[in-house]
N, C-alpha and C positions, 0 to 999 in steps of 0.2 A: 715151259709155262702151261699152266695147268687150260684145259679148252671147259667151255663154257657157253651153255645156248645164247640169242641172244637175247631173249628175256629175262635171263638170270645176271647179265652184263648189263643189262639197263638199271633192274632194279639195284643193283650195285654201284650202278652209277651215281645212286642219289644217296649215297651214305656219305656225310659229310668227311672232312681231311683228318688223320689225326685222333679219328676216335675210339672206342673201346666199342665194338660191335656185340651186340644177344643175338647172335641169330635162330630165331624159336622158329622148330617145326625144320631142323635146317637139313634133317633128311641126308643124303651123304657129302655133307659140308661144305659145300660148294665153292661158297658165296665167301665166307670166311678166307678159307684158303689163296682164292682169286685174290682178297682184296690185301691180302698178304704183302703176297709177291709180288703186287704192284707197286708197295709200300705206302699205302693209302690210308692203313688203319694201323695203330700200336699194335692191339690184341684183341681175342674174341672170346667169348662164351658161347659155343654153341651147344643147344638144347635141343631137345626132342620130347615125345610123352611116351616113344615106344624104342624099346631096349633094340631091336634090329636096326631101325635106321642108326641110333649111334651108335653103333659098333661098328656099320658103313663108313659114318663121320670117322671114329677112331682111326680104322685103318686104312684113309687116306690121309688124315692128318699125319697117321707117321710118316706114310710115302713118302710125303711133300717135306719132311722135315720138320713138321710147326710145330711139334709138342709145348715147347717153351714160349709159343704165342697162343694157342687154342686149346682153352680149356673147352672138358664136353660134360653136362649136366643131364641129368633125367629129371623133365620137368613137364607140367602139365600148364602149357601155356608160357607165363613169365614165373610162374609160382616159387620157381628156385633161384630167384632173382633178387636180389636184395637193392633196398632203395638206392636207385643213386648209384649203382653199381656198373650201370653203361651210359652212355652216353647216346647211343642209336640202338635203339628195337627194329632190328625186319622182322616182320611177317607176312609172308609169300607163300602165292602156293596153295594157300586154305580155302576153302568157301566163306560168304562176305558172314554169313554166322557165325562160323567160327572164331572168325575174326573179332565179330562185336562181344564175344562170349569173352574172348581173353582180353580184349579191352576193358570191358565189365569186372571181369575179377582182379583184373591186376590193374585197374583204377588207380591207385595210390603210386604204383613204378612207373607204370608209361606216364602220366603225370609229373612225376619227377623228370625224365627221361630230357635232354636236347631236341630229341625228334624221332619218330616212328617212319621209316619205310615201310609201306604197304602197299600190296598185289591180293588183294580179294581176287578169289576165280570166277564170283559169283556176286547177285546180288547188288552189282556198285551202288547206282540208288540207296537202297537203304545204309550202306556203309558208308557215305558222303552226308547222308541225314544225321546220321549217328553222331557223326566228328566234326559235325556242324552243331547241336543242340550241346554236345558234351566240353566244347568250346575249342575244340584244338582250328589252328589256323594252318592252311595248305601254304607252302612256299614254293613247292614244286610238283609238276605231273607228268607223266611221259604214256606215251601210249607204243607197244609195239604188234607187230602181227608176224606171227613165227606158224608153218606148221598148220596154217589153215584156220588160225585161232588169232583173235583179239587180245589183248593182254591190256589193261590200264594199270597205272601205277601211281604214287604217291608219293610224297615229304613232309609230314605234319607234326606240329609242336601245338602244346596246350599251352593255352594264356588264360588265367584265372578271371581276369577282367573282361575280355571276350566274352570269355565263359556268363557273365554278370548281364552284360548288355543284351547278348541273343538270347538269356532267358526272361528278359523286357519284353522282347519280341513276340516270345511265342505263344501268346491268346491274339497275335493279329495276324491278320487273313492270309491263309498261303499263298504266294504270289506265281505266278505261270514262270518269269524269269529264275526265281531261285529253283522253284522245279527244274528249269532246263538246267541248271547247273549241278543239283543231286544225281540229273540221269545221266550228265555228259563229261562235266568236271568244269570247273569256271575255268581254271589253267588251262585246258586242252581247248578249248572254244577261245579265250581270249589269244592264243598264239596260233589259234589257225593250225591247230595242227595238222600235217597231213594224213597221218594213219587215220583219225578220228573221221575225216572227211571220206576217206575211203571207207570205214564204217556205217556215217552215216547214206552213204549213197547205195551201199546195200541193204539198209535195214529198211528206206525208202522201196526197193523193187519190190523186197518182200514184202511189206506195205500193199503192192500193187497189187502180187499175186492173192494176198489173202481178199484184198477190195472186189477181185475180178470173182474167186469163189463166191463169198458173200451174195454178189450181186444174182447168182445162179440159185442161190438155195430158198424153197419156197418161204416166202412172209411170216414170222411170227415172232412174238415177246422178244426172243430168247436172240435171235436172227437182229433185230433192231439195237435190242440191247448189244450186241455184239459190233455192230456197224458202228453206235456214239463212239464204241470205248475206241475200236479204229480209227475214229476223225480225231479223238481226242489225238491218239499217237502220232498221227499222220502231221498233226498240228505241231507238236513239239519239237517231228524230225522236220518241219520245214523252217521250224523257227531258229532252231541249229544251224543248218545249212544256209541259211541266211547271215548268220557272222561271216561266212566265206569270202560274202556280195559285198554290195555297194551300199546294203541295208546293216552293216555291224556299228557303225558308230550311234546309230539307235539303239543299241541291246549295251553299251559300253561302260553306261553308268550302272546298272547294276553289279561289275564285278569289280569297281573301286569303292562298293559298300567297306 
């Protein structure tokens, strides 16, 4: 059996049963392979944009035996992907631009698509705004910590009517709750997760330490303006970390929006 970090075991975990996987950007095919041999998936498309990592892919996929399950593409994003032609998109690995880049261009297949796994390395915020305004709906999140590193993850499908109603939405006021949910993930908050709480209880110290420099450095514009945007954050991660407590059934109706 082929070995496997485990945030590449997680985000593979959220690839539904039975399906025809793209794995884009799959680097030396990891994820494909794994989900093989578990017999989790029929077969796979893995892709790249650069001819070294698939030629990586290639020759582990002989190793393994898979030729006759993994095809491998040279692709720029989903670009060599034809509509309808997978059932699951991961894209892992990337920065969250990246990420909204291949969203953006290959609009018309991940749209078609069952469901997108996603691991932005970067960015989450904006790439939760993103698959929020673009209409897809989260069904699952996972968070792990490998290696000194945070890791969040995803399971998203697009629903066209979704799509319809948040763009009702979006001339009315941004709200603090839906924010906490861009920064944090409504699924990781709603389930308590505990990596996420382990994150948030560090992102809190460092909060402290930055509060305690601040308070040292002489007065001015720039010094102040720096202090709001601090309480703002400080405000967020305590709003977090209060789904933990006794105070979550107050935050609860926000994420059966």
């Amino acid at each position: 059996m082929i070995k496997i970090s485990e945030r590449l075991m997680t985000v593979a975990s959220l690839v539904s049963r039975d399906h025809v996987l793209a794995d884009v950007g799959t680097d030396h095919g990891y994820v494909p392979i794994y989900l093989i041999l578990q017999g989790k998936i029929k077969k796979a498309i893995a892709m790249d944009i650069n001819r070294g990592p698939l030629e990586r892919a290639r020759e582990h996929i002989s190793l393994y035996g898979m030729g006759d399950y993994i095809e491998t593409r040279l692709s720029d994003g989903v670009e060599a992907l034809a509509l309808g032609e997978a059932d699951s998109i991961l894209i892992a690995g990337m920065g969250g631009g990246l990420v909204i880049r291949i969203l953006e261009q290959g609009r018309e297949v991940c749209h078609a698509a069952k469901e997108l796994v996603l691991q932005p390395q970067s960015e989450l915020p904006r790439v939760r705004e993103f698959l929020f305004w673009e209409g897809y709906v989260t069904d699952a999140e996972e968070m792990v910590f490998e290696d000194g590193k945070y890791y969040p993850m995803m399971r998203v499908r697009y629903d066209a009517q979704i799509k319809k109603e948040r763009c009702a939405q979006k001339q009315e006021p941004r709200t603090f709750l839906r924010e906490l949910g861009f920064f944090y993930g409504e699924g990781l908050l709603e389930q308590r997760h505990p990596v996420l709480l382990q994150y948030l209880k560090k992102e809190r110290s460092v909060y402290g330490e930055i509060s305690a420099s601040l308070k040292r450095q002489p007065d001015s514009e720039k010094i102040r303006d720096r202090r709001a945007a601090l309480a703002a954050e400080i405000s967020r991660n305590e709003r977090a970390i209060a789904c933990y407590g006794d105070d979550y059934g107050r935050e609860e109706h926000y994420f059966k929006d």
